[in-house]
C-alpha positions as a printed NumPy array, in Angstrom:
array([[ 45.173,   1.532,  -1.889],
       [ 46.172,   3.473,  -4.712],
       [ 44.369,   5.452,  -7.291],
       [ 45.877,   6.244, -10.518],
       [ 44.567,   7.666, -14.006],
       [ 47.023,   8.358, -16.384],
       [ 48.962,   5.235, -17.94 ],
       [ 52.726,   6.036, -17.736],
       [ 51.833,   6.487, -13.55 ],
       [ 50.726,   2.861, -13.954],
       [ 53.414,   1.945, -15.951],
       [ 56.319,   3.406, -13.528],
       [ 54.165,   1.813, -10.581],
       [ 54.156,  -1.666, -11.533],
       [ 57.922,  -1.722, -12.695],
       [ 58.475,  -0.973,  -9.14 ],
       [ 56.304,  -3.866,  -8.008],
       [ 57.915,  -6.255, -10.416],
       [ 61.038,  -5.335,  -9.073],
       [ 60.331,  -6.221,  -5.588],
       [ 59.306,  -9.623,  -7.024],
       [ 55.273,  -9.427,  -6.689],
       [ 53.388, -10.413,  -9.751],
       [ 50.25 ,  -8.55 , -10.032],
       [ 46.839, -10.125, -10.499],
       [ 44.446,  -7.651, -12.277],
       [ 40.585,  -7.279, -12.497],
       [ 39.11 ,  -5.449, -16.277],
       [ 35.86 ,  -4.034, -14.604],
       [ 33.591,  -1.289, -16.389],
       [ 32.955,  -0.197, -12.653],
       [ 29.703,  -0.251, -11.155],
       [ 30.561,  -3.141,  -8.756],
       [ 28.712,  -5.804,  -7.006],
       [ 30.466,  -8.726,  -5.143],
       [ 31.018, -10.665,  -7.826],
       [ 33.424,  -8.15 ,  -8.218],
       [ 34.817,  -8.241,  -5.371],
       [ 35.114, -11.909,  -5.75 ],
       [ 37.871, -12.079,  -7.995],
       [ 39.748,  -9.469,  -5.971],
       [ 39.361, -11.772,  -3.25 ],
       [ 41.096, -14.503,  -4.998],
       [ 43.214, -12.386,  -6.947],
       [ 44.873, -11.792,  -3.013],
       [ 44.273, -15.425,  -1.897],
       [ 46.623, -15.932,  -5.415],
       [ 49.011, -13.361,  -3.119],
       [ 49.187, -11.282,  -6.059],
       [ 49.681,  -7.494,  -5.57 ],
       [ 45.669,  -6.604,  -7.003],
       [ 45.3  ,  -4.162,  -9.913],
       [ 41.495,  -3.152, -10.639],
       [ 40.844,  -1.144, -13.964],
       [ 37.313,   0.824, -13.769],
       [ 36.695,   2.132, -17.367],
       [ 33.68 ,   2.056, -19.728],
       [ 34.78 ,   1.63 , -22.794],
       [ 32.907,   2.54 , -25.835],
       [ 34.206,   0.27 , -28.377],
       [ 32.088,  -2.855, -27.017],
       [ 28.368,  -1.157, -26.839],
       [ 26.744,  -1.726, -30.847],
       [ 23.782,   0.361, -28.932],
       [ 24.893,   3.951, -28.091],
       [ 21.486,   4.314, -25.966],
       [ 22.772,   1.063, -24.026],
       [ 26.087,   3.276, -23.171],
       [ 24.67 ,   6.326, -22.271],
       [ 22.524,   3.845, -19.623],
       [ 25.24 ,   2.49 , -17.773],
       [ 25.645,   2.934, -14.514],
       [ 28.735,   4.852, -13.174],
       [ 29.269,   5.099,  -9.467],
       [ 33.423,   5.614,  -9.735],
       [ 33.402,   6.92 ,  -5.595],
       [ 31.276,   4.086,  -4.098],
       [ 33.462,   1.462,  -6.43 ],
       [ 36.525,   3.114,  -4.817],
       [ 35.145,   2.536,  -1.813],
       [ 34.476,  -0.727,  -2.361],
       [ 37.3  ,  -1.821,  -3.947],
       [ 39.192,  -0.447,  -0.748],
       [ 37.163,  -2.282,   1.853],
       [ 38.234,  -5.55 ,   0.349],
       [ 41.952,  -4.659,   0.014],
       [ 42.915,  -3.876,  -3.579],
       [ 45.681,  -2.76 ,  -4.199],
       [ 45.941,  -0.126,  -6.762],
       [ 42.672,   0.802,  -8.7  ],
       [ 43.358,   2.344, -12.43 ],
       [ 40.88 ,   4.686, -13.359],
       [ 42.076,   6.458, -16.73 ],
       [ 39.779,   8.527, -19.241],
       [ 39.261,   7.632, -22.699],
       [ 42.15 ,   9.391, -24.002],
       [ 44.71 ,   7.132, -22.007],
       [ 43.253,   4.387, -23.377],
       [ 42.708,   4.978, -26.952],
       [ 45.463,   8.367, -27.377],
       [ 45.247,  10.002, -31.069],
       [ 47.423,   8.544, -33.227],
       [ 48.099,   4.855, -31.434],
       [ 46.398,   1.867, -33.113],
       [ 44.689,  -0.156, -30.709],
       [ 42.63 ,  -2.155, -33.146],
       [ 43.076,  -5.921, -33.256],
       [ 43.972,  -7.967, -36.646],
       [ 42.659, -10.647, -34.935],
       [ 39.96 , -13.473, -36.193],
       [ 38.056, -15.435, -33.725],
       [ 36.661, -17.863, -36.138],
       [ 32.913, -18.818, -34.545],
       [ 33.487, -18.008, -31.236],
       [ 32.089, -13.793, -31.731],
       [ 29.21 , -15.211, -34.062],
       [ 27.078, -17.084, -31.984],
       [ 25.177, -15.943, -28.835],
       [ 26.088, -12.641, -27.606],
       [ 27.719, -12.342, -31.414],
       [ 24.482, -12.559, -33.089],
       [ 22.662, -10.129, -31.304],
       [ 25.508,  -7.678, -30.58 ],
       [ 27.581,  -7.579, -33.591],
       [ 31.079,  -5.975, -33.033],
       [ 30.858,  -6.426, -28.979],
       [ 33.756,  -8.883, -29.132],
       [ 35.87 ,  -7.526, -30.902],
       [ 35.532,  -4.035, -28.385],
       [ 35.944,  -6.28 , -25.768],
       [ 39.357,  -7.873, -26.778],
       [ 40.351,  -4.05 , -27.848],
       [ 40.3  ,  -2.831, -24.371],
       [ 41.328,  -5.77 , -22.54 ],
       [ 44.665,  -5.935, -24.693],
       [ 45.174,  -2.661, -24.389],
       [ 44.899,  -3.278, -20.761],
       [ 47.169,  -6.245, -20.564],
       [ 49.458,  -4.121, -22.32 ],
       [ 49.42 ,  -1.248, -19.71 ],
       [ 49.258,  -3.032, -16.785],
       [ 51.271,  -6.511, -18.156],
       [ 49.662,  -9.126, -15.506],
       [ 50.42 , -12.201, -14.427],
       [ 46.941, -13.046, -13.887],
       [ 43.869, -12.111, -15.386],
       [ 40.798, -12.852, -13.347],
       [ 37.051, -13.229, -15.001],
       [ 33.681, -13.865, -13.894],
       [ 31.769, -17.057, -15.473],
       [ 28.909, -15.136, -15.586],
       [ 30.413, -13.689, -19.328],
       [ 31.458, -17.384, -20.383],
       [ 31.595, -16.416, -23.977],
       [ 34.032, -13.381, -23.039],
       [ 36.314, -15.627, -21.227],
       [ 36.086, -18.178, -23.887],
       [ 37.016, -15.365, -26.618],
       [ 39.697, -13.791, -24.356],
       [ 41.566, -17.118, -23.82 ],
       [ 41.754, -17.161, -27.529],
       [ 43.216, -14.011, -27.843],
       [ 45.601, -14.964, -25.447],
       [ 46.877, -17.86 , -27.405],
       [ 46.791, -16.251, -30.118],
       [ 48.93 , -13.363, -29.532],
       [ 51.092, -15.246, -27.103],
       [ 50.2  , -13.082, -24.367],
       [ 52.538, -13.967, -21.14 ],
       [ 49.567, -13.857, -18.997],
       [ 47.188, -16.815, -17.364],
       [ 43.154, -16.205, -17.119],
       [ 41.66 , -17.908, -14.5  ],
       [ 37.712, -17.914, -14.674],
       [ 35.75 , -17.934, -10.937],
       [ 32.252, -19.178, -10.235],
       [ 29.601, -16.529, -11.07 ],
       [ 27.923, -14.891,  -7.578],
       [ 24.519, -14.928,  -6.863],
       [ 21.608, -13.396,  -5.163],
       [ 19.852, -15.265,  -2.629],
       [ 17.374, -16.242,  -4.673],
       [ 19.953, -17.144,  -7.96 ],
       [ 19.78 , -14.472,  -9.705],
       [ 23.432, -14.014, -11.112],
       [ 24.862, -10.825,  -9.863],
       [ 25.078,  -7.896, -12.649],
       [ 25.262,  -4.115, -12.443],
       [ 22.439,  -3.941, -14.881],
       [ 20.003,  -5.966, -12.335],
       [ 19.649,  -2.329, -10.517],
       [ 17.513,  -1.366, -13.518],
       [ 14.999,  -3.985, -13.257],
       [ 11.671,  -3.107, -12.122],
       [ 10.661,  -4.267,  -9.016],
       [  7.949,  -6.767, -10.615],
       [ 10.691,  -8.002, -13.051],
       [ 13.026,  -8.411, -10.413],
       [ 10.996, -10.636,  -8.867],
       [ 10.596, -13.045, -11.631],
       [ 13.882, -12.958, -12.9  ],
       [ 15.801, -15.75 , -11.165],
       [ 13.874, -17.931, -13.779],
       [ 16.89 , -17.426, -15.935],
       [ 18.493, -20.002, -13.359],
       [ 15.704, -22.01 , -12.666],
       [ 15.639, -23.318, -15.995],
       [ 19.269, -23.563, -16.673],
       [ 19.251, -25.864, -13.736],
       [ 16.075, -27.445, -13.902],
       [ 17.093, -28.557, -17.71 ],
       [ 20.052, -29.691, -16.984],
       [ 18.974, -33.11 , -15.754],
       [ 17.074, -33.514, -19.264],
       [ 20.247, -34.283, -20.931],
       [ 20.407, -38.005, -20.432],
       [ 17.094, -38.286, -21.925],
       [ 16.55 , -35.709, -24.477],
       [ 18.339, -34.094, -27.465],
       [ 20.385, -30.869, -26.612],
       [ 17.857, -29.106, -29.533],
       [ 14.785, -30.643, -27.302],
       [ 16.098, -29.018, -24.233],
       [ 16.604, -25.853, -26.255],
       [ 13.477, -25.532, -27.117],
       [ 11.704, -26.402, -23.954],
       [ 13.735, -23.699, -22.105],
       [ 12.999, -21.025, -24.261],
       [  8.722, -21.842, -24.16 ],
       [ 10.089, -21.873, -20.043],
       [ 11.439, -17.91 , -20.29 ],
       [  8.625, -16.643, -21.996],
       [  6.881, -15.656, -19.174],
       [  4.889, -12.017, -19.457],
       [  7.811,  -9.129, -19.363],
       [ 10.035, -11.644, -20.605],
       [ 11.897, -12.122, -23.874],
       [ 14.252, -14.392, -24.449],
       [ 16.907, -14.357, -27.362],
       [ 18.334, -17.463, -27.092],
       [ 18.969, -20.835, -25.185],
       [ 21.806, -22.738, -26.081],
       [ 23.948, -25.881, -25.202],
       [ 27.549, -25.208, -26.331],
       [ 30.729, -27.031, -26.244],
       [ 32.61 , -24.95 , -23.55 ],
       [ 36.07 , -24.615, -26.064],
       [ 34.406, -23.872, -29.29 ],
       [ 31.025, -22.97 , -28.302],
       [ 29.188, -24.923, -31.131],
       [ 25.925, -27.035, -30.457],
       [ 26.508, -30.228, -28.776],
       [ 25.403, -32.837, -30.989],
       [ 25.793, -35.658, -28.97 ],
       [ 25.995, -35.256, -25.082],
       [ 27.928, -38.705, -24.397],
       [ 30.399, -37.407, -27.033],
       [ 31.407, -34.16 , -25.386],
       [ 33.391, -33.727, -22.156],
       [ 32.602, -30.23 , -21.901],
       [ 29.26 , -28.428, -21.675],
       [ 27.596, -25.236, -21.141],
       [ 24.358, -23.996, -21.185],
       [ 23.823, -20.594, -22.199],
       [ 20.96 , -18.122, -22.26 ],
       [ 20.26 , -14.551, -23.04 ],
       [ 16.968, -13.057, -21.978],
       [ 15.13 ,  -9.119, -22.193],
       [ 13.916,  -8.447, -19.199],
       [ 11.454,  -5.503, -19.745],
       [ 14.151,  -3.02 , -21.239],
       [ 17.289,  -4.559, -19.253],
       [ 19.083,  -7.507, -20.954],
       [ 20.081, -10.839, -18.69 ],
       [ 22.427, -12.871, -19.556],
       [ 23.5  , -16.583, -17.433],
       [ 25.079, -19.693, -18.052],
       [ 26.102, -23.443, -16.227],
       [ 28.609, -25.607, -16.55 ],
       [ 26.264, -28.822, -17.2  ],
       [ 29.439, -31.125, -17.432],
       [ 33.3  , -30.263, -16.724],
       [ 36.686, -31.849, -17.89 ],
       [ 38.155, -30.939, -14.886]])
């Protein structure tokens, strides 16, 4: 496996690889990995793509600077990790590679809804960091693949936009979110739960399961409301609940009407935020 940090390495590297005919799958991660992580380099390689991991925390999508100063960095155990499962080259730049003096990185890009609601409300400008870095990214590394936990559903929603948008050569393909044992989806911010927390947090995918069978017989706004009475257990907070259209990630109005739902929720946990989300109903 390779380790490099400054882009025009990168750059040289992959022309290389292109030349020998591989196209390169590649993984965004702000480091701090968990196997959900290491899922998508698994299928990255199952793709037979030569597997490019990015580990950088980038400062443009935290609206809370206390929230950045909190996350987790553990670059030599991610290495190690990222090695065990068979990456191929992990990039690892500082903040000047990414964002060098004098280069505009910004995006003239409009979303429409899709970075108001949810995660938009409550972390205004998080989207728009988000699609910063990861088109910078795409730019530096120039995949064929882009791979993407489900767990952010809203981020892979917004990023496929941004794809179409700018016409970016490049296909995202979104894998299944990885749990705990007891359903807790997989996060690196789950570390910072206390242990009495910890315990009750797989509620967050109790109800999202649970309520999912209350469709045929009750209004999505019903539902809504019954899950977030559900969440507010003692140590718990929740911020929203919400059934979405998975492509434009308005309320569903009518359940028999739309081919493609999602339920999404958003929950403080103590001081640690949760997020989850399931696919109630699929076009696929």
């Amino acid at each position: 496996m390779y380790l490099l940090k400054r882009a025009r390495e990168l750059q040289q590297f992959l022309r290389t690889i292109r030349e020998e005919g591989k196209s390169i799958g590649f993984i965004p991660t702000m480091g701090a990995l968990h196997p959900g992580h290491l899922s998508l380099v698994d299928r990255a390689k199952q793709d037979r793509h030569f597997t490019v991991c990015s580990i950088f925390v980038n400062p443009t999508q935290f609206n809370d600077p206390k929230d950045l100063d909190l996350y987790p960095r553990t670059p030599g155990k991610d290495i190690r990790m990222l090695a065990s499962v068979g990456a191929d080259l992990v990039f690892m730049p500082p903040p000047g590679e990414i964002y060098p003096p004098g280069l505009k990185t910004g995006l003239d890009v409009s979303f429409g809804l899709l970075d108001k609601v949810m995660e938009g409300e409550f972390r205004p400008g998080h989207f728009q960091g988000v699609a910063q870095v990861v088109k910078r990214l795409i730019n530096l590394v120039g995949p064929d693949a882009l791979y993407l936990g489900q767990k952010d559903f809203q981020q892979v929603a917004l990023l496929r936009n941004m794809v179409q948008q700018l016409g970016l050569p490049v296909r995202i393909v979104m894998c299944p979110t990885l749990r705990e044992a007891d359903g807790l989806a997989m996060s690196s911010r789950n570390v910072r739960l206390s242990p009495e927390l910890r315990e009750k947090a797989p509620i967050l995918f109790e109800t999202l399961t649970a309520t999912k069978d209350m469709l045929e017989d009750f209004h999505p706004e019903e539902i809504e409301h019954f899950a977030l009475g559900r969440l507010s257990i003692p140590g718990f907070k929740p911020e929203y609940f919400e059934i979405v259209d998975g492509n434009t990630l308005q309320p569903v109005e009518d359940a028999a009407q739309t081919n493609y739902i999602v339920a999404c929720t958003a929950v403080w946990a103590g001081n640690v935020r949760l997020i989850d989300n399931l696919i109630w109903k699929s076009p696929d």
